[in-house]
N, C-alpha and C positions, 0 to 999 in steps of 0.2 A: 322463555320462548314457548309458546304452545304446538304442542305435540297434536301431530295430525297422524292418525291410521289408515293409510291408503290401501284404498284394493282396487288393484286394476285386473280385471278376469276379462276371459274371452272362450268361448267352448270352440275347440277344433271344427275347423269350418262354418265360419259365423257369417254370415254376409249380407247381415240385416244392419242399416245407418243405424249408430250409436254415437251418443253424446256425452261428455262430461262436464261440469261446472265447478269452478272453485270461487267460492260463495266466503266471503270477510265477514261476514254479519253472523254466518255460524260458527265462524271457527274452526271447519270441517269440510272436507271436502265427499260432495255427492255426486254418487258411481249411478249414471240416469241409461240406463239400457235399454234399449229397443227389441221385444223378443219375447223369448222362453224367461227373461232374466230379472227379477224384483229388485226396487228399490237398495241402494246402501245409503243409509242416509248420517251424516254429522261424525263420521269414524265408527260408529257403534252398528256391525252388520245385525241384523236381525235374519234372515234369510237367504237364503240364495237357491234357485232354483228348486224349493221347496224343501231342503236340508238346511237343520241348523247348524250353525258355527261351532261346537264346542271343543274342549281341550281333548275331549278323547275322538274326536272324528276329523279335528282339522287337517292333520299331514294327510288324511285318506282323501280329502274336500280338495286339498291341492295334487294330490295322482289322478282324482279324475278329472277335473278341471282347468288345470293346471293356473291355480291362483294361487301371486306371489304377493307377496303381503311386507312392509318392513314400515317400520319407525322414523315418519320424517319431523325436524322438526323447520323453522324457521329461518331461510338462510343458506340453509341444507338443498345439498345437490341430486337430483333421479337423473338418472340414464336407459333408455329406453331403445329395444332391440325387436325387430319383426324379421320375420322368414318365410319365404314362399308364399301359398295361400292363405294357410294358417297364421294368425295373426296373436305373437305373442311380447307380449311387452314384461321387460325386467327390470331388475333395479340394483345397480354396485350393491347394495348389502339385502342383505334377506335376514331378518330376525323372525325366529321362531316364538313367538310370545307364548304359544301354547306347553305348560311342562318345564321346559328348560329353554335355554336361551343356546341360539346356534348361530354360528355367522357363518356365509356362504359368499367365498370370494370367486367362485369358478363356475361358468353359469353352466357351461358343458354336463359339470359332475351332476351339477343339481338338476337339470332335464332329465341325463338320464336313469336319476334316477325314478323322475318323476313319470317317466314313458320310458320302457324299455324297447320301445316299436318307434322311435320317432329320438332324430338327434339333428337337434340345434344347433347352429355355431353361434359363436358368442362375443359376434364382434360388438363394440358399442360405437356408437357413432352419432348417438341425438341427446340431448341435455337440454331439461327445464330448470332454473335457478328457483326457488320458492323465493320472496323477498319480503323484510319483515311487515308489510301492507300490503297484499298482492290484491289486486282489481278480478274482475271477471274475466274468464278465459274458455274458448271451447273449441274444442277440434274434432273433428270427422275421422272417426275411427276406420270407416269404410274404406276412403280413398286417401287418408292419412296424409292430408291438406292441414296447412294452419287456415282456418275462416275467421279468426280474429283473436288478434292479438292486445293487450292494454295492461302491461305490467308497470308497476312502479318503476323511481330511476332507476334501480340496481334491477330488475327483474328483466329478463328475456326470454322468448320463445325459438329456437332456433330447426326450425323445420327441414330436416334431411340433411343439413350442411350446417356448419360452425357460420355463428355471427361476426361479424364487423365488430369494432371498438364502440361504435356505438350503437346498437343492440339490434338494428335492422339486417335483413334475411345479406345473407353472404351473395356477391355477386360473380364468386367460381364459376368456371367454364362448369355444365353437363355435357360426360362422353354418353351417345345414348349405346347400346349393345354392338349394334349393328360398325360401329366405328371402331370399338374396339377387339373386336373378330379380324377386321381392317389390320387394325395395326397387328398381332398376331402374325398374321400373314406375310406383312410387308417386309417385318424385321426379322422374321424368322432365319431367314439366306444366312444375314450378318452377324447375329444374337441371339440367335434359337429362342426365339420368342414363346414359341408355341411350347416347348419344355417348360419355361419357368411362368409366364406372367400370366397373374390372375388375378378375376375381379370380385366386389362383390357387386351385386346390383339389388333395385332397392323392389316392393314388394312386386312391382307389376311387371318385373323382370325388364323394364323400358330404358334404365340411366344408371349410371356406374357413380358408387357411392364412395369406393375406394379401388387404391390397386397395390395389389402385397405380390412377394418373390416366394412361388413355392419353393421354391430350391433352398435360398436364405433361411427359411422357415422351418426345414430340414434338418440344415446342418447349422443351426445355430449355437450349438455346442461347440461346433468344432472353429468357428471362425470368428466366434466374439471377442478373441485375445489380438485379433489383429487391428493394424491401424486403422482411423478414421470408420470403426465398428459404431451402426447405428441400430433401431430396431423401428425407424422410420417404415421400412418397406417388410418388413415381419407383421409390425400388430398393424398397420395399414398405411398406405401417402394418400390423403387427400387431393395433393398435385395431379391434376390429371391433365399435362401435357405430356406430349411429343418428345420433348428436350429430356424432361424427367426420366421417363421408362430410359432412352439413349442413355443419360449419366451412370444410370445404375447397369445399366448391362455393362459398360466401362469400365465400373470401379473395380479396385482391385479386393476386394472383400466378396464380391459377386461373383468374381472369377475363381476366387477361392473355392467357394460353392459348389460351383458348375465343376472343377476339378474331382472336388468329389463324390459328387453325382457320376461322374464317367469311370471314375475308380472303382464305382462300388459295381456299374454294369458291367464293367472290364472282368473284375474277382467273380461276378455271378454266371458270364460266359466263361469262366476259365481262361482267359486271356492278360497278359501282363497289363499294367496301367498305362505304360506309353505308346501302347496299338491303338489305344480311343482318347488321352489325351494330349490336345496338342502344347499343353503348358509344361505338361511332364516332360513329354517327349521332345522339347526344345530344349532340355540340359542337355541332351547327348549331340546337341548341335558344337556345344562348345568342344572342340579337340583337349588334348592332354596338354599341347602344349599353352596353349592359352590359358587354360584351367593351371595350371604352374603359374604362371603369371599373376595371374588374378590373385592365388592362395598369398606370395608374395606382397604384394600388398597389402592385401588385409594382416598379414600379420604386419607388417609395417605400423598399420593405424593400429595396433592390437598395444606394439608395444609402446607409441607415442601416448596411448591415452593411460596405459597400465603406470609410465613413466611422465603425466602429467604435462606433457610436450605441447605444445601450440600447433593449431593445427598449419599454422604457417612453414611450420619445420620441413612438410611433407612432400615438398619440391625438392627441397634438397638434399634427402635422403634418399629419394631416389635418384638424384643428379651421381650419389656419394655410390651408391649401387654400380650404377651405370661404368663409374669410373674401375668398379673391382669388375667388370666383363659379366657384367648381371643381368641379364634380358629378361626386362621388364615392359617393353614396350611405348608406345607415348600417350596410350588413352589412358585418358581415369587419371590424371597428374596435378590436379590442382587442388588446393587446398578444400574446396567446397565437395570435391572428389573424396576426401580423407573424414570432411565431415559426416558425410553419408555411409561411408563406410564402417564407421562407427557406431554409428544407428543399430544398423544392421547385425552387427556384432554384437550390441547389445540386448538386442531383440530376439535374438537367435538364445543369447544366455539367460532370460526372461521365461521364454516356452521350454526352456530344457528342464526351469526350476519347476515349471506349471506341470510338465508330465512327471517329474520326479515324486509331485503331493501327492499324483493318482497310485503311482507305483510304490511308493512307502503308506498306502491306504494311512495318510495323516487326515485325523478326524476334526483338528479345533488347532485354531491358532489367536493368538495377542497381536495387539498393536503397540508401538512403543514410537511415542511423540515428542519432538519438542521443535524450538524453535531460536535462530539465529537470522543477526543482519550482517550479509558478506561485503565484499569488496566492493562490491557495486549497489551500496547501500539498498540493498533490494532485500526481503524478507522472504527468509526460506525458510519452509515446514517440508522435516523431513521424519519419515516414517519407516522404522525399521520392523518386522516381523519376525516373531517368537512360536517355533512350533518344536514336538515334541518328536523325536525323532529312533530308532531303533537302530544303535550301530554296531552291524555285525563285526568288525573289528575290534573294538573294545570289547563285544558283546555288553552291552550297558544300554541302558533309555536314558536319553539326554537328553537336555533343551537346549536348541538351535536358535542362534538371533540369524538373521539375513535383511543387509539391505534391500528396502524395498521401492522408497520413489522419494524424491524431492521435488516439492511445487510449490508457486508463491502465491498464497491467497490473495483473496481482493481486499480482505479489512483482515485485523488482527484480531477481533471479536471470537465470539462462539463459532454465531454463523459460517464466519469465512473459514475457521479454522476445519468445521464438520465439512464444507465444500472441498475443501483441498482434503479429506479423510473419501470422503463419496468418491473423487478423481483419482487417489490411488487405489482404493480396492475395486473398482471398476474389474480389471483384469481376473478377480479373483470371482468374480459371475455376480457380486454385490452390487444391484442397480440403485437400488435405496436405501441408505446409511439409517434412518428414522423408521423404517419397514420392516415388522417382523418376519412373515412372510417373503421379501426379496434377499433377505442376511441366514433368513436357515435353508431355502429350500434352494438352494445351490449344487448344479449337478456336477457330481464327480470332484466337488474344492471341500477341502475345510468350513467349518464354522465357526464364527467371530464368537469369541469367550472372555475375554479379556484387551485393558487398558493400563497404560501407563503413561501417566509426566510428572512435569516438577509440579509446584505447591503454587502457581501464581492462579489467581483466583478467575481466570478466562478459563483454564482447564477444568480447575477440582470441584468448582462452587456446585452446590446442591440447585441453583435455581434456574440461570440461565449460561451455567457452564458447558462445558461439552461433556464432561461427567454426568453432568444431570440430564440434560438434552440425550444424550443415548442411554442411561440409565431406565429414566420413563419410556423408551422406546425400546427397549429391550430389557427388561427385567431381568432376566439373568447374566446382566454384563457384570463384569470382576471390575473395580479399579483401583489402580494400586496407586498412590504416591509415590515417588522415586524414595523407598528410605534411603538411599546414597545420599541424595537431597537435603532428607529429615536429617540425617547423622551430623548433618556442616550446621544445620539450624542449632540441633544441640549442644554440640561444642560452644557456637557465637553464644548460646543462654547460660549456657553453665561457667566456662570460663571467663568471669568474669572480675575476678577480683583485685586489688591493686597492683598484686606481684605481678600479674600477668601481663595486667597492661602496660607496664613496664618492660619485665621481657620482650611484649611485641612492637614497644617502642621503638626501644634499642637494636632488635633484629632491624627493622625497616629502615633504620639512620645508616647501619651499618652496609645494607645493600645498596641503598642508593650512595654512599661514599665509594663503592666502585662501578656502576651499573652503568656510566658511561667513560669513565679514563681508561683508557688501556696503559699509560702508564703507574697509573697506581697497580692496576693489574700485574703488571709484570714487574712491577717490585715487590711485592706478594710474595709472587712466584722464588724469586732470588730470594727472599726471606725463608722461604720454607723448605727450600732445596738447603740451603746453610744452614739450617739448625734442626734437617732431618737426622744428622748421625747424632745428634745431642739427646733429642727427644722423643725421636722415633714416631713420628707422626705414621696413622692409618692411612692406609692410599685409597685416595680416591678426588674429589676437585678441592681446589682452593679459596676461588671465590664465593661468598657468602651465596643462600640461594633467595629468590623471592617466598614470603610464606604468610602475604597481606593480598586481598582481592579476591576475586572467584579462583582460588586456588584450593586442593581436595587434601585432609587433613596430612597424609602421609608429605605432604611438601613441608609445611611448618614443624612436622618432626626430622623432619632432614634439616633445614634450619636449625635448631634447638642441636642437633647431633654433629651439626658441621660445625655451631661454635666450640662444643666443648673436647673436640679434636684438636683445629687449631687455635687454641685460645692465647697461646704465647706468641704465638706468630702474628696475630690480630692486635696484639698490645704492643708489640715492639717494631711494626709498623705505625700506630699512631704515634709513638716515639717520635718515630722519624719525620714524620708529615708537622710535626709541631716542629721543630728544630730545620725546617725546609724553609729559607728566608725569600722563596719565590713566592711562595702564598703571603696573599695577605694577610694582613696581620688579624682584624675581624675574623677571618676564618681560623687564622690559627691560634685564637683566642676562643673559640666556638669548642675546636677539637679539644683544648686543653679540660673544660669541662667537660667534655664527649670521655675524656679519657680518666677523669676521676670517676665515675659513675661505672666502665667497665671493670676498675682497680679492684670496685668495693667485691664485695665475697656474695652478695645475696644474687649478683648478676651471673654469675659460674654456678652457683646452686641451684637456683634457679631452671637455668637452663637444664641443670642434669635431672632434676624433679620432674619437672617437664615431660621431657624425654620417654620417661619412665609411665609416667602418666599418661600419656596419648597413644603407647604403645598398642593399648587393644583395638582402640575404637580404631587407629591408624590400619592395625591387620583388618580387621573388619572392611574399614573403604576401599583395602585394597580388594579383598575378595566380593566388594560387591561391583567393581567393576569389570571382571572377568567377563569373558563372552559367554563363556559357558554355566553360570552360575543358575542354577535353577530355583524355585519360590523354597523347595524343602531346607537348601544348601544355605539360603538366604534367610530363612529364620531357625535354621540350627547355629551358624555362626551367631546371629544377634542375641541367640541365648549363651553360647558360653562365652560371648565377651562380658554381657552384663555377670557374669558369673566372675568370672577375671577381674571386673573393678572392682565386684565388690569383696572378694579375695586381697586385692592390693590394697584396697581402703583402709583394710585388715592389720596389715603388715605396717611395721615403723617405715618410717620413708628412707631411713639411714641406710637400711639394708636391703634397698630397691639396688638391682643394676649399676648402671649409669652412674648413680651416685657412689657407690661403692667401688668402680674404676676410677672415680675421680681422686678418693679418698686416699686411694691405693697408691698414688703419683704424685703425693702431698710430701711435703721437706718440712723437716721446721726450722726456723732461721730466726734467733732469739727470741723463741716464743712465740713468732707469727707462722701462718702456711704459705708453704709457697709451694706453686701448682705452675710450672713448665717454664722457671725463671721468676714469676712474678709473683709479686708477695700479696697477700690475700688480707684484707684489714678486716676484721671484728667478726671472722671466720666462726664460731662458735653459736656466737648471738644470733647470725642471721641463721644459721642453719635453724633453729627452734621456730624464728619468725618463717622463715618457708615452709616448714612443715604445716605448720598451722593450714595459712593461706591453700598452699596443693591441696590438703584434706578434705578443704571445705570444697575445694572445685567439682573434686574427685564425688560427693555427695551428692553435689547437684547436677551432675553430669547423669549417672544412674537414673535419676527422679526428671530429668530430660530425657532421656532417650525412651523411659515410659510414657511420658506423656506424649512423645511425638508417634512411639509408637502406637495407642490407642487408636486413633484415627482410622485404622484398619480393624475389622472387626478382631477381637480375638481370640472367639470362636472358633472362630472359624478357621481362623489359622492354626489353634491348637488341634483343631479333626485332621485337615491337612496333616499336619507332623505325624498325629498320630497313626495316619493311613499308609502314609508311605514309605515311613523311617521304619525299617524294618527290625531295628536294632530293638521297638518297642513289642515287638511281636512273642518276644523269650518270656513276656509278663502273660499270664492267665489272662485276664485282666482288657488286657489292652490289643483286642480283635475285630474291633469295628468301628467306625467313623460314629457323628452325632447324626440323630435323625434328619437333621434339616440339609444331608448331605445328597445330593440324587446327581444321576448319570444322564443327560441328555435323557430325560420323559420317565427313566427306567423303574418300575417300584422301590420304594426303601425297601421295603420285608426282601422282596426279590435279591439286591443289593447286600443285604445284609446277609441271608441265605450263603452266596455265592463268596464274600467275603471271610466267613467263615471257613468255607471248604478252603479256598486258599493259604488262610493259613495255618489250616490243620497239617496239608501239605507241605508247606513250606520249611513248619516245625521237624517235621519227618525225614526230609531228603533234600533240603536244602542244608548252607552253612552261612545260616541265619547272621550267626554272632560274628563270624569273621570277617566277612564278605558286606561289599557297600550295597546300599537299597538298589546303587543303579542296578547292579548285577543278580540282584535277588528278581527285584524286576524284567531283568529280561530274559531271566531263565523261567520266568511264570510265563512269558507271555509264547515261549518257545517250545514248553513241554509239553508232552503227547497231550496232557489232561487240559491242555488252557481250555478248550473250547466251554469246559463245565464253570467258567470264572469270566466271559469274556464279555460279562457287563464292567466287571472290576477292573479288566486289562482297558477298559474304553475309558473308566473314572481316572484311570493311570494317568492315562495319554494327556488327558484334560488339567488333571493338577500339573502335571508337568510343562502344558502350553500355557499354566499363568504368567503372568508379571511380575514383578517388583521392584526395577529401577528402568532406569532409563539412561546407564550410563554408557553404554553402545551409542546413544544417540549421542552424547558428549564425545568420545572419541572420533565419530562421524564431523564433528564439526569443524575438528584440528585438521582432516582431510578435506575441508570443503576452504581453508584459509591456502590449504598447497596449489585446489586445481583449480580455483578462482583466485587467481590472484590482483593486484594491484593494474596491472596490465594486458589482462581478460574481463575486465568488467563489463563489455559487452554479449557474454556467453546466453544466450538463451537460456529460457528453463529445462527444456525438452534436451536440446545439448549438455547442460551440467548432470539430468540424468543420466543421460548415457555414462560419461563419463565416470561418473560414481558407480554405474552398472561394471562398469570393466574395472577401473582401479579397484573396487573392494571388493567383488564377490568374484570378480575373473581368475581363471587359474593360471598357475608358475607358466612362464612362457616357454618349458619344455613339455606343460601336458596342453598346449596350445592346438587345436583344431579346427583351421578356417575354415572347412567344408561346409557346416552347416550355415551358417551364414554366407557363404558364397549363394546356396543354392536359395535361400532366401531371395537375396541380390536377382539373381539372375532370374526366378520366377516372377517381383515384383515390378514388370514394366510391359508397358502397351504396347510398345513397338519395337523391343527388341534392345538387347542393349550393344554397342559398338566399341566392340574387341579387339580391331584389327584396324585401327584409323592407324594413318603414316603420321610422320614429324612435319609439326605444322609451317608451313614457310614464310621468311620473312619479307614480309610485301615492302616495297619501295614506297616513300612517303610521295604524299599526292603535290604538284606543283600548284603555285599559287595562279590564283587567274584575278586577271587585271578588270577593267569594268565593261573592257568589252568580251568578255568571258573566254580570251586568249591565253595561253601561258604567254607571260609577258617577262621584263627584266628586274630582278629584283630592287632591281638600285633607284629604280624609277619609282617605288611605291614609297618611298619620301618615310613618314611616319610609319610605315606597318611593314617594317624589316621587324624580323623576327629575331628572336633572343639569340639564334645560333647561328646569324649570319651578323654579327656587329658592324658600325661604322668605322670606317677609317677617319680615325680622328688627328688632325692636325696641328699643332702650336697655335697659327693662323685663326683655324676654328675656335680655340682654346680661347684666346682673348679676346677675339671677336664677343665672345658670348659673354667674358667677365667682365669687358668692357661694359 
């Protein structure tokens, strides 16, 4: 594309006709002024106003001039802004070519810095497209007319107002000044016009360009968390009717507003808030007895969604009230009553979490993604949040998961999945997921740091995943792979050799031979109750368990642990099921081979090798799915389990555990083993061949779980350990992170400075070696002296809000099978939120508090809500009317008796008919 260098200048108070032309033949666009003002000709200024352009005079060239200068190329969009009589024209980016390179996204800042006597606003509102052949184009600087227009097909000029779809001037109403001073006035009585609504108008003060909500624009801080939150009427509405301005005074986000507008002149007169507001001051409308009522209920809907209840139940629970002398009244009783309620309660536990970020000054949080199809084959992307938290009870820094939103994309792609990511952090001040600037400069929230999901290539892929996709758009985003994930991959590569497949053969024959009889079940049962005083079986179930599928490794070692408990019980049941002349015979020709293949010895050995062998990586998946597990916890454990295998790798397999209980329980019986009754054939032999086999697994298990861990840098994870495992702090050695380690902007040297006094301290009057990091941690960030460390206490907070599984989100899924179930498949999105909002993050229904969600409730309505409605009565059914619009006789309307008035039917009739 060729690069065009525009300058559009204007000296303060110009008011002499100028022209511009953009000329195809040169490639370049010529700046043709009328004036004091020379030539620019083809991008290459030569002069201006008898000063040359160069790199040491140009920012001075742009304070007196105020000429903006950027880098368009072909295709590329300008936006252009004038004010009063002065006539100044901008453009979304400003590149400084001269010296260094600067981008200027804030036109305000950049005026004033450029005029400290003179401030612009910096609304935009007019757009030229460049297109890659653009035609001749020129416009009248003076009275800031389009005089002719001629762009190619993509190309448009759009003069004071946004275009049509097909590139001609827009046919919106113009309000001129004078109309809208009119309205002002008119609506003021109803809507205090005259406090909030403003315009802008365009140079010659004559026509209203847009109209915004001072008030909105205000408190936009404080009311962006609420529902149906736009920023339509903040950065400007084009809409310039009648109906417009009315909606928004209406809406309940505007009122919100205006609330606080009257709060703040209430607090500045020294007056309470409900002497000037009338939204406040309608809570105290509601009596104590009503307010009891009300509370009642919502706790109702508190425990029906806590307890996954339909909201259909909600009639009848109050019917069941009713009947204990419960005065509850009869408004607000239907089910659509219960669903609302809900909302509201959720809503309420939403903003408590949203003030709690401000009040635990939490600096950075993670996203933790994945995704499931429910009951109502619909696709849910649900997103949990990981922040770092300071808890004075434990006294420890820990990392926090908390649900955060469940929504269903529109495609399963990147795209859709980053849209459904844009839709939940909305709440948290993030307007644009791809936008540096909209993800950091978040007032008073957290900043986005981190990612996590599983490994399927929509998420992770480097090119048009969502990893990649917010990686390029935020260069300091973390993203983790779920290792829980990785760990299942590892096992499925490493375990892979004959024995195994075998053991997992046999395990899955054996589960589905009871997984749907319940009488084989309960002969099981009678088997292992009899020949518990024999052989003293371990308590715990009986039935084989599943340990084939998306199932998480510590299942397949419960499998593996449940055969070689009851293993006698499990053979003298096939006994019997073969010697059962009700089965067929095919099948009990099937068992019979089922049952030599248990007999043999390698299938008990096996199993106890096994056992023994999954033990670590099994503790491992167990602790990487804790809620509370943090990135330090999650690659200290991944280290001393590889440290454990390759320990037991070490070790003869004979004198592993499991095998050596086995051993322990063995008879010999002329030379054979017999292990809980049953005799064990070539006991010996096999154990040498299983050893082998385990060994080898055991080998490439280690050499898997490196590889899958590599994918994550592991640098960087080794500065991580090293920074915050405080147990490395005792080593000379080992006091500082790697250089490529920085704190949100903060110098390394600085960083590394401040790290050191830490833990010179630390070493001094702390108890380093005894005590966990968490607690070393939060006695650094609590002691008189933090404040000389508290770039280190901020790097804290942030490795502590990383990632690294996503198995919260798996556990979220088992609760979305309970509250979606088979028979709610018509739940909404926005309702299974809520719900999810109360059953998982809601508290015990004894630290239950419907107040604040009452008072939500009750502020969020135009016209008041109806408290005290009676018991509705039941009307008498309407009489039918004949055609001369009479009540007439029913008997007479032949065919159109109704289902509850039948015929008298007669024998007579009877054969008449069959006749």
């Amino acid at each position: 594309m060729v690069a065009v260098l525009v300058f559009l200048c204007t000296l303060l108070g110009l008011s002499t006709a100028a022209t511009f032309s953009l000329n195809d033949t040169t490639g370049g666009l010529c700046l043709l002024l009328e004036g004091d003002l020379t030539a620019v000709v083809n991008g290459s200024p030569t002069s201006l106003t008898n000063t040359s352009v160069t790199s040491e005079s140009f920012c001075n060239l742009i304070a007196r001039s105020a000429l903006l200068v950027t880098a368009l190329s072909a295709g590329s969009v300008m936006s252009f802004k004038f004010e009063g009589n002065s006539t100044v024209w901008g453009l979304t980016q400003i590149n400084y070519t001269a010296g260094n390179n600067v981008t200027v996204a804030n036109y305000s800042s950049l005026f004033n810095t450029i005029n400290n006597q003179e401030s612009y606003e910096c609304d935009v509102y007019q757009s030229v497209s460049f297109p890659s052949s653009p035609d001749v184009v020129a416009l009248n600087v003076s009275n800031w007319r389009a005089q002719a227009f001629n762009f190619s097909s993509q190309g448009r000029f759009d003069s004071h107002q946004e275009a049509d779809e097909c590139g001609s001037a827009s046919k919106r109403r113009q309000v001129s000044k004078s109309t809208f001073e009119n309205w002002q006035r008119k609506f003021d009585k109803e809507h205090q016009t005259l406090t909030w609504l403003r315009c802008h108008l365009d140079t010659h003060k004559r026509t209203v360009q847009y109209l915004y909500c001072d008030v909105c624009k205000k408190y936009e801080a404080n009311i962006q968390s609420l529902k149906n939150f736009t920023t339509t009427w903040i950065t400007g509405s084009t809409n310039q009717k009648v109906s417009n301005v009315v909606d928004h005074a209406s809406s309940d986000v505007h009122r919100a507003a205006m609330m606080r507008l009257r709060a703040d002149h209430a607090k500045a007169k020294g007056q309470p808030a409900t002497m000037v507001s009338p939204i406040v001051a309608s809570l105290w409308q509601m009596d104590d007895k009503t307010r009891s009522r009300m509370r009642r209920k919502f706790d109702l809907c508190f425990v029906m969604a806590k307890e996954s209840l339909p909201f259909a139940k909600y009639p009848s629970l109050l019917e069941l009230e009713a009947r204990h002398d419960v005065d509850l009244g009869f408004e607000y009783s239907t089910p659509d009553s219960a669903k609302a309620f809900t909302s509201y309660i959720a809503q309420a536990q939403r903003e408590a979490f949203l003030k709690s970020l401000a009040i635990r000054k939490c600096f950075f949080y993670s996203i933790m993604m994945d995704g499931s199809t429910d009951a109502g084959n619909v696709e849910d992307e649900m997103v949990v949040l990981l922040t770092s938290c300071k808890n004075d009870d434990t006294r420890e820094i820990t990392s926090v998961t908390r649900y955060w939103s469940v929504h269903s994309p529109n495609r399963a792609d990147a795209t859709g999945l980053i849209g459904s990511l844009k839709h939940a952090l909305q709440p948290l001040g993030v307007i644009d997921l791809l936008d540096q600037v909209s993800v950091l400069n978040v007032k008073d929230m957290p900043v986005l740091v981190g990612g996590s999901s599983d490994g399927a290539s929509v998420n992770i892929s480097d090119c048009n995943g969502v990893r990649g996709q917010l990686q390029r758009a935020l260069p300091w985003l973390f993203w983790a792979w779920c290792f829980a994930h990785r760990l299942e991959l590892s096992c499925n590569d490493a375990f892979c050799s004959p024995l195994f497949k075998y053991i997992e053969e046999m395990l899955l024959r054996l589960y589905y031979l009871y997984e749907k009889s319940p009488k084989k079940s309960t002969d099981l049962a009678n088997i292992v109750e009899n020949l518990q005083h024999v052989f003293d079986f371990p308590k715990g179930g009986n039935l084989p368990t599943r340990c084939h599928g998306t199932r998480w490794i510590s299942h397949k070692r419960k499998a593996l642990q449940r055969v070689v408990d009851r293993y006698g019980a499990y053979i003298v049941h096939l006994h019997a099921l073969i010697d059962d002349k009700s089965i067929k015979a095919t099948d009990r020709a099937k068992l019979k081979g089922y049952l030599v293949k248990w007999k043999a010895a390698k299938t008990l050995i096996g199993c106890a090798m096994y056992t023994d062998a999954l033990k670590p990586v099994s503790l491992l998946s167990l602790t990487l799915q804790n809620s509370d597990v943090d990135i330090v916890m999650a690659i200290s454990n991944i280290v001393k389990s590889l440290t454990t295998l390759r320990s037991l790798a070490q070790t003869d397999p004979t004198e592993w555990p499991t095998l050596q209980l086995v051993k322990s329980r063995l008879k010999d019986d002329d030379g054979n083993k017999e292990y809980q009754g049953i005799i064990l054939q070539n006991f010996e032999r096999s154990l040498e061949q299983c050893k082998t086999h385990v060994l080898a697994d055991l080998q490439r298990l280690e050499d898997c779980i490196k590889q899958r861990l590599e994918w994550s840098d592991i640098t960087v994870l080794r500065s991580i350990l090293v920074f915050i495992d405080t147990q490395n702090w005792q080593q000379k050695s080992s006091n500082g992170i790697e250089n490529d380690e920085k704190a949100k902007g903060v110098c390394v040297a600085v960083i590394q400075d401040e790290i050191q006094e830490a833990v010179e301290y630390a070493r001094m009057f702390l108890p380093i070696g005894t005590e966990t990091y968490r607690k070393i941690w939060y006695k650094l960030e609590t002691c008189p002296d933090s404040s000389n460390w508290q770039n280190v206490v901020c790097l804290c907070h942030l490795i502590f809000s990383l990632p690294f599984t996503t198995s919260r989100v798996e556990q979220l899924f088992s609760k979305l099978k309970i509250i979606k179930t088979d028979r709610r498949t018509n739940l909404h999105t926005t309702t299974l939120h809520d719900l999810f909002e109360i059953n998982v993050e809601g508290p015990p229904l004894e630290l239950f508090n419907a107040d604040a969600a009452l008072d939500i409730w009750w502020k969020d309505s135009s016209s008041g809500r109806r408290v005290n409605q009676k018991e509705r009565q039941q009307y008498q059914p309407r009489k039918q009317l004949d055609a001369q619009g009479t009540s007439g006789d029913s008997s007479e309307a032949g065919l159109d008796h109704s289902i509850s008035e039948p015929l008298s039917l007669t024998l007579d009739i009877w054969d008449d008919f069959f006749d």
